[in-house]
C-alpha positions as CSV (number, residue, x, y, z in Angstrom):
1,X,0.0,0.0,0.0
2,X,1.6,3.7,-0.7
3,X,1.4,6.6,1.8
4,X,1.2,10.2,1.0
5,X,4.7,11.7,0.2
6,X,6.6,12.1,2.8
7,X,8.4,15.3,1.1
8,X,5.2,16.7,0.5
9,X,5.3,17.4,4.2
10,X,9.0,19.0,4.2
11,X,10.2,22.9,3.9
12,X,11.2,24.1,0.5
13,X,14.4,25.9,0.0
14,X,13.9,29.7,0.1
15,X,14.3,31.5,-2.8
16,X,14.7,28.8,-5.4
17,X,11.8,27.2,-7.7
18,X,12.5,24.8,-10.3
19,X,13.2,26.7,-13.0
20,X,15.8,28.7,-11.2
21,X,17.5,25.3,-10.5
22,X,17.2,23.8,-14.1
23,X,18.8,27.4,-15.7
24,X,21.4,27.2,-13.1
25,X,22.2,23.6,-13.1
26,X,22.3,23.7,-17.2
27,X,24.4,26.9,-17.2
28,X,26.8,24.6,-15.3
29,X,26.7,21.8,-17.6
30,X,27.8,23.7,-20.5
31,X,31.0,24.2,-18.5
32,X,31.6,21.2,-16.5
33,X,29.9,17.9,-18.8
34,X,31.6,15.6,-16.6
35,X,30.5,16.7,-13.0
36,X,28.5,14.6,-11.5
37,X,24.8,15.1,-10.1
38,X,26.1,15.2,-6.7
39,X,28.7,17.5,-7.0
40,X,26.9,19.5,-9.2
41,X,24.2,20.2,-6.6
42,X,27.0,21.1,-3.8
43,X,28.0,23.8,-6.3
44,X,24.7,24.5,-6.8
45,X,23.9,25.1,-3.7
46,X,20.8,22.8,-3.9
47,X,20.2,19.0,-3.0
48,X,20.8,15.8,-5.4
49,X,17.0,14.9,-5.0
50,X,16.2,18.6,-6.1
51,X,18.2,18.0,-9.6
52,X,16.3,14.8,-10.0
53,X,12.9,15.8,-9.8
54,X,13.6,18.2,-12.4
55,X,13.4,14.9,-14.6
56,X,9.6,14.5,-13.0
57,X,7.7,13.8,-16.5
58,X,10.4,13.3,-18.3
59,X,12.9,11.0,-16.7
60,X,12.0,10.7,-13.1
61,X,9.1,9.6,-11.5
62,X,8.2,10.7,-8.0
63,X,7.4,7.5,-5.6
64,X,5.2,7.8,-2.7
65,X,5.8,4.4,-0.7
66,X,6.3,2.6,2.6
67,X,9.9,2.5,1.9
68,X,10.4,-1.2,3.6
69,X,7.6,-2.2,1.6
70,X,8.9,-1.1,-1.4
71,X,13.0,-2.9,-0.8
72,X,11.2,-6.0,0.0
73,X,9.9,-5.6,-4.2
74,X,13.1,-5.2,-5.3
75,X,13.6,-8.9,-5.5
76,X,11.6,-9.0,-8.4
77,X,14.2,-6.7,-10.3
78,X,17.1,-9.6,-10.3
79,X,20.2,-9.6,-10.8
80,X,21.1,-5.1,-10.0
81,X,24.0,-3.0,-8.6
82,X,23.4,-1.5,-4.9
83,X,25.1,1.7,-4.6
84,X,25.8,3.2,-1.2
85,X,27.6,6.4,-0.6
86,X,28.7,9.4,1.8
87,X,31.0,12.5,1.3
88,X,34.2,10.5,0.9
89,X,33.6,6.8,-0.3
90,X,31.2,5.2,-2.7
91,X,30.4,1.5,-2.5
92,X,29.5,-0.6,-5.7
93,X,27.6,-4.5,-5.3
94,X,26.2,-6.4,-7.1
95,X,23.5,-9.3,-6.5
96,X,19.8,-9.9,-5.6
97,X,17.9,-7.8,-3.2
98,X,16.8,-11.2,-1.1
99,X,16.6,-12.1,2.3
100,X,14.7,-9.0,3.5
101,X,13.6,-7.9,6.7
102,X,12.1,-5.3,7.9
103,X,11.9,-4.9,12.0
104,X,9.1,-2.7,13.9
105,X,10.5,-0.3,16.2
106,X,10.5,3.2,17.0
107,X,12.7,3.5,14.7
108,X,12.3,1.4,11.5
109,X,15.2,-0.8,11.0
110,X,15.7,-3.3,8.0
111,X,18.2,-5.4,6.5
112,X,18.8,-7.1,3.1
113,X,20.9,-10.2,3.6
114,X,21.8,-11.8,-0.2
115,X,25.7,-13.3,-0.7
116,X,26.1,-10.1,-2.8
117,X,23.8,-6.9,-1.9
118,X,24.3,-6.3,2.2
119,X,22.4,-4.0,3.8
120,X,21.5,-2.4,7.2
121,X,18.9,0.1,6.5
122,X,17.7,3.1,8.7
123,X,14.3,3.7,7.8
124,X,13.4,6.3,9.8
125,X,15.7,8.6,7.5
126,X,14.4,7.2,4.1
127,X,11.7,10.4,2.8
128,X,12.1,10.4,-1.1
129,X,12.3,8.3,-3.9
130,X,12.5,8.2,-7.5
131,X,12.6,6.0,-10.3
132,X,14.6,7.6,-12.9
133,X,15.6,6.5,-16.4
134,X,18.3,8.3,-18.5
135,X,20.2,8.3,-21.8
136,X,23.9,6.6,-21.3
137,X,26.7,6.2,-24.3
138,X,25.4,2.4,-23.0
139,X,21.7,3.2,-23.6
140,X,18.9,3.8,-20.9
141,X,20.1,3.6,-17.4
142,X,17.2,2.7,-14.8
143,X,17.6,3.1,-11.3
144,X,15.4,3.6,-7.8
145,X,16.9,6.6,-6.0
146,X,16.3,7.5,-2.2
147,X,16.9,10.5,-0.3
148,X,16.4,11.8,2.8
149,X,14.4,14.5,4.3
150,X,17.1,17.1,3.3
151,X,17.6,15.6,-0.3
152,X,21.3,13.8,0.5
153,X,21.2,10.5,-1.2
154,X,20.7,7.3,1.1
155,X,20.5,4.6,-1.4
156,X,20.6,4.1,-5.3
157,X,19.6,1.0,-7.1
158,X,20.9,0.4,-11.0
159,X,19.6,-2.2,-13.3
160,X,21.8,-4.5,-14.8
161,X,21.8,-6.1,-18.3
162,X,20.4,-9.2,-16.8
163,X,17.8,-7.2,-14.9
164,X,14.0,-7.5,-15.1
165,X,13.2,-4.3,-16.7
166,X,9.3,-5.3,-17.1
167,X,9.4,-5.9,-12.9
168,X,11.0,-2.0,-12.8
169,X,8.3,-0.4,-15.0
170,X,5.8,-2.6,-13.0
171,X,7.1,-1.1,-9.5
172,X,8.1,2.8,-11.1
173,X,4.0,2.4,-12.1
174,X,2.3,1.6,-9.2
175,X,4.3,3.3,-6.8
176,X,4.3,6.6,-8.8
177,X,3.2,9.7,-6.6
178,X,0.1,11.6,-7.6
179,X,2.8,14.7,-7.5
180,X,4.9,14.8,-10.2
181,X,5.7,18.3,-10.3
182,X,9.5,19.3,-11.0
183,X,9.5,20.9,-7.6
184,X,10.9,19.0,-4.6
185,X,10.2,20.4,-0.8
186,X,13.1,19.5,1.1
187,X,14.2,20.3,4.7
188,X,17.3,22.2,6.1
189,X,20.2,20.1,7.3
190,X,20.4,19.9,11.0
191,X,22.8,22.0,12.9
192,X,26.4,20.1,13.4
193,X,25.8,18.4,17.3
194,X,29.2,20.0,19.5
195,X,30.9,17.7,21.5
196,X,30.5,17.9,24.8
197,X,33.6,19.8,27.0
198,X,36.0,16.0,27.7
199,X,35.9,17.3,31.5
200,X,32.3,16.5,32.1
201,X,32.4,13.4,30.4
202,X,32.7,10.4,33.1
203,X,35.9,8.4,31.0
204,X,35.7,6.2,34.1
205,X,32.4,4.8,33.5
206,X,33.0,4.9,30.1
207,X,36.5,3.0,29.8
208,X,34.8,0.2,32.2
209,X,31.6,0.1,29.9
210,X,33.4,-0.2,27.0
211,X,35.4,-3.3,28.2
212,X,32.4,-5.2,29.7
213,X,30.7,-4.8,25.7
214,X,29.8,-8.3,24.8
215,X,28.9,-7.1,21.0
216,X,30.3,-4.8,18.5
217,X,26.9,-3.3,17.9
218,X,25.9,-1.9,21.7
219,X,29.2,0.1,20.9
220,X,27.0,2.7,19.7
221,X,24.7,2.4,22.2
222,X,27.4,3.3,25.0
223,X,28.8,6.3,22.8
224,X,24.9,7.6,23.3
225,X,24.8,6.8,27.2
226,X,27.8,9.0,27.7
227,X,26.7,11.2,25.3
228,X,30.2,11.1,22.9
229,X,30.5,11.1,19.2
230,X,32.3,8.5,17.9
231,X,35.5,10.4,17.2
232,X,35.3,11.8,20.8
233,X,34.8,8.4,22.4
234,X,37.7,6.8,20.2
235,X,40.5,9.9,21.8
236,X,39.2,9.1,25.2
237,X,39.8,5.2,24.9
238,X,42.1,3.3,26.7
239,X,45.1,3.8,24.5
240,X,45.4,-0.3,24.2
241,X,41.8,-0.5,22.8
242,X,42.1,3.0,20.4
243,X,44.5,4.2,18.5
244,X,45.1,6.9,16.0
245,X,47.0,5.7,12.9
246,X,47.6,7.5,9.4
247,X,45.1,8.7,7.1
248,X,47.1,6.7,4.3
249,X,46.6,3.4,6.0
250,X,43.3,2.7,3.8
251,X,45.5,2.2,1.0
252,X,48.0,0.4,2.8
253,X,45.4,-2.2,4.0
254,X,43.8,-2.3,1.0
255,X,46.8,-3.5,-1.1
256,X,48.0,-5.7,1.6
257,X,44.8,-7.8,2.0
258,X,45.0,-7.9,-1.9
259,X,48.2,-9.3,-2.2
260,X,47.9,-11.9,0.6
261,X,44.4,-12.7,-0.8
262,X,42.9,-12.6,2.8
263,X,39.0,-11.4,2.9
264,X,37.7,-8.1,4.4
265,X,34.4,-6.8,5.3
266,X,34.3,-2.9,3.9
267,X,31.4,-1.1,5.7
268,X,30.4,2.5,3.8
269,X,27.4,4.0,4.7
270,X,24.9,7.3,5.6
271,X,22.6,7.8,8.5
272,X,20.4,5.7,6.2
273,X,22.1,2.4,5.1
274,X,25.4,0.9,5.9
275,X,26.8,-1.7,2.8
276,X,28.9,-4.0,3.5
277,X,31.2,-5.8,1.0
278,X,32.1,-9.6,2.8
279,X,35.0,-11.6,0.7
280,X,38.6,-11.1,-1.4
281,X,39.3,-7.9,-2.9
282,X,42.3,-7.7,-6.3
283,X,42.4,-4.8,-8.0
284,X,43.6,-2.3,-6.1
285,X,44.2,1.1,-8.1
286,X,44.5,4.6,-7.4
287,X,43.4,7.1,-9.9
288,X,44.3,10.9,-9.3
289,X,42.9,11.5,-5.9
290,X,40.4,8.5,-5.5
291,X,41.7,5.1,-4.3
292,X,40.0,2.0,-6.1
293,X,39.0,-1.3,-6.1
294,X,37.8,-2.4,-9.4
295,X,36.8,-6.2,-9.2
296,X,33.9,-7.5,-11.0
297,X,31.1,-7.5,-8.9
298,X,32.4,-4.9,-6.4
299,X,33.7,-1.5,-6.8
300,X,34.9,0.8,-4.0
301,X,35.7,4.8,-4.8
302,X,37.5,6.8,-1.7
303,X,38.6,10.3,-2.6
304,X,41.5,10.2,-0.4
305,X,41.8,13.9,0.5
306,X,38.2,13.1,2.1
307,X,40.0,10.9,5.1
308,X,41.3,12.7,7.9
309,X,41.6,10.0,10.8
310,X,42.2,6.9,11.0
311,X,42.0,4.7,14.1
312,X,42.4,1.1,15.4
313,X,39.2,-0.1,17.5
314,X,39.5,-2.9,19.5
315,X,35.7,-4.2,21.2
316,X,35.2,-6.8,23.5
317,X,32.5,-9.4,22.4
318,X,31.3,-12.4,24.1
319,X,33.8,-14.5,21.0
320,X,36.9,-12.3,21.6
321,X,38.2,-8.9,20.7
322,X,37.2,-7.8,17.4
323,X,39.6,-5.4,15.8
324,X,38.7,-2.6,13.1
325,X,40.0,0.3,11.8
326,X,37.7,3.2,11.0
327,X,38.1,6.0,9.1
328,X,36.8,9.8,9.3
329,X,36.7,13.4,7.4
330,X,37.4,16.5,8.9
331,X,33.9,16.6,10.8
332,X,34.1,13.5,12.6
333,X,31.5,11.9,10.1
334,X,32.2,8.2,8.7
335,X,33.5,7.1,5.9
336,X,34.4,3.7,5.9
337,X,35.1,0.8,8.6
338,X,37.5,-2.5,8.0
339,X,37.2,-5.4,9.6
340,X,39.0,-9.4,9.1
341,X,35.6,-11.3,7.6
342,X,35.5,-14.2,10.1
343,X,32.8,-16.9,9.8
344,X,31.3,-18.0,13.2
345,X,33.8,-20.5,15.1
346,X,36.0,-20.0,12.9
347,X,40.0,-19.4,14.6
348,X,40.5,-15.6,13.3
349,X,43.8,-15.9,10.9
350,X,46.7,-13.7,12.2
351,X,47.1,-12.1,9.0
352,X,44.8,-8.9,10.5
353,X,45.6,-9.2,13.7
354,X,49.5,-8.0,12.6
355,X,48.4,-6.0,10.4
356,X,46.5,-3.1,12.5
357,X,49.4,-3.4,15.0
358,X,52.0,-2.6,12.3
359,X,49.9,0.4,10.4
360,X,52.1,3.8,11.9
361,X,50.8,5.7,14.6
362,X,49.9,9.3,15.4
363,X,51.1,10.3,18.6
């Protein structure tokens, strides 16, 4: 069953209407052909899901859906390519959107579980979506595209040769919003959240709650109890269970785990999905400023100058520490976490374990 559109519901941005946008954003074109949407609505000044609903009628259409609802149809689509993304990595998967499930809650949780396409999905954050079909040098490139209440792209899905296109038409039909005007309401971002001052924070409490974790997930859970962001909580670890390395280690890993043909699990996410790649990685390149992985099947995209700290997290779990090394921009947000991929039971090989302990340091 659809709902009303959520962005129906949003604020618009002051000032700018759709023509405005389109005269701008082609005025841009003509100079830069190669930018891409995202970038072009930074420079803009706009948001992504702004530029695509100028294609409304053309080659967007406007969904109005209960988003878990709608993920759980993308089965019928087949073999696709998942694309998650934030400021300073893009991940690339493909496989079958199977296994979903979607969890009731406060805040809607979900998860897609398939060998290829993983997914934890945020719900709660998920308020636009698209269907959009445009001309490539390849010819038409379909894709479902969600956003969040500011516009900021959560999620993309892109049809593969192999995909159903009849099952995409089907779903771009019946979910299509009764608004399809070119004009999309979007909200302000929030207001950056400032740390709190280290001397009120009770590291105590903390340092002891963080080693009696019994699961990598309630790590989050304690950085909200003591009311930390993750960078924050990371500088006030015990310096044997966090530690700064350099920013240049995600190449370093990368190439390494390559060359001893060990597997990795890649997390890159948003406040709206997190995508995990589980396996081998090969081809290791970097290109100008972005550091690659082009294998078939999985492509990852880091613009390097994005990645301002690194660190080595160590967290207690009822199986034994689990060691990862995450990596941050210059405003504390994400980009990307690394972990060994260990099956359950399985004696964790050494190989990462030496590793994280021989990436240099920042004192």
């Amino acid at each position: 069953m659809t709902t009303p559109n959520p962005a129906a519901e949003l604020t618009t941005d002051a000032g700018y209407t759709a023509e405005d946008i389109a005269q701008q954003w082609s005025q841009l074109r003509q100079t830069e052909p190669k930018l891409r949407i995202r970038d072009a609505a930074a420079k803009l000044g706009v948001s992504e899901a702004q530029l695509v609903a100028l294609g409304c009628g053309t080659t967007a259409t406007r969904l109005s859906a209960d988003w878990g609802d709608f993920i759980r149809e993308l089965e019928a689509l087949g073999p696709v390519m998942a694309l998650t993304r934030n400021d300073g990595a893009v991940s690339e998967k493909d496989g079958h959107y199977r296994n979903v499930e979607i969890f009731a809650g406060h805040t809607r949780m979900g998860q897609v579980l398939d060998s290829g396409i993983d997914l934890r999905l945020f719900l709660d954050r998920w308020a636009i979506g698209f269907a959009v079909c445009e001309d490539s040098p390849r010819g038409p490139r379909r894709s479902f595209q969600f956003f969040d209440a500011t516009g900021t792209a959560i999620h993309k899905t892109y049809l593969r040769e192999a995909s159903h296109v009849e099952a995409f038409e089907a779903l771009s039909k019946r979910f299509a919003a009764p608004d399809q005007s070119r004009e999309q309401a979007v909200s302000a971002p929030p207001p950056p959240v400032a740390e709190i001052p280290d001397a009120e924070v009770d590291v105590a409490g903390f340092r002891q709650g963080w080693r009696e974790l019994k699961d990598t997930h309630d790590f989050i859970r304690l950085t909200h109890r003591f009311k930390l962001s993750r960078t924050q909580a990371l500088r006030l670890a015990e310096p044997e269970m966090a530690w700064q390395v350099r920013p240049d280690s995600f190449g370093r890993i990368l190439e390494e785990v390559a060359a001893a043909r060990e597997n990795i699990m890649i997390f890159v996410g948003n406040p709206g999905c997190i995508q995990i790649h589980s396996g081998p990685i090969h081809n290791v390149k970097l290109i100008g400023e972005w550091l690659n992985v082009l294998d078939d099947g999985f492509n990852l995209h880091v613009h390097e100058p994005k990645v301002h700290s690194a660190w080595v997290v160590k967290k207690p779990t009822v199986r034994g520490i689990v060691t990862g090394v995450e990596f941050f921009d210059a405003t504390g947000e994400q980009i990307a976490i690394l972990h060994a991929k260990r099956r359950e039971g399985e004696t964790p090989s050494p190989f990462w374990a030496e590793l994280c302990e021989c990436l240099t340091r920042v004192s």
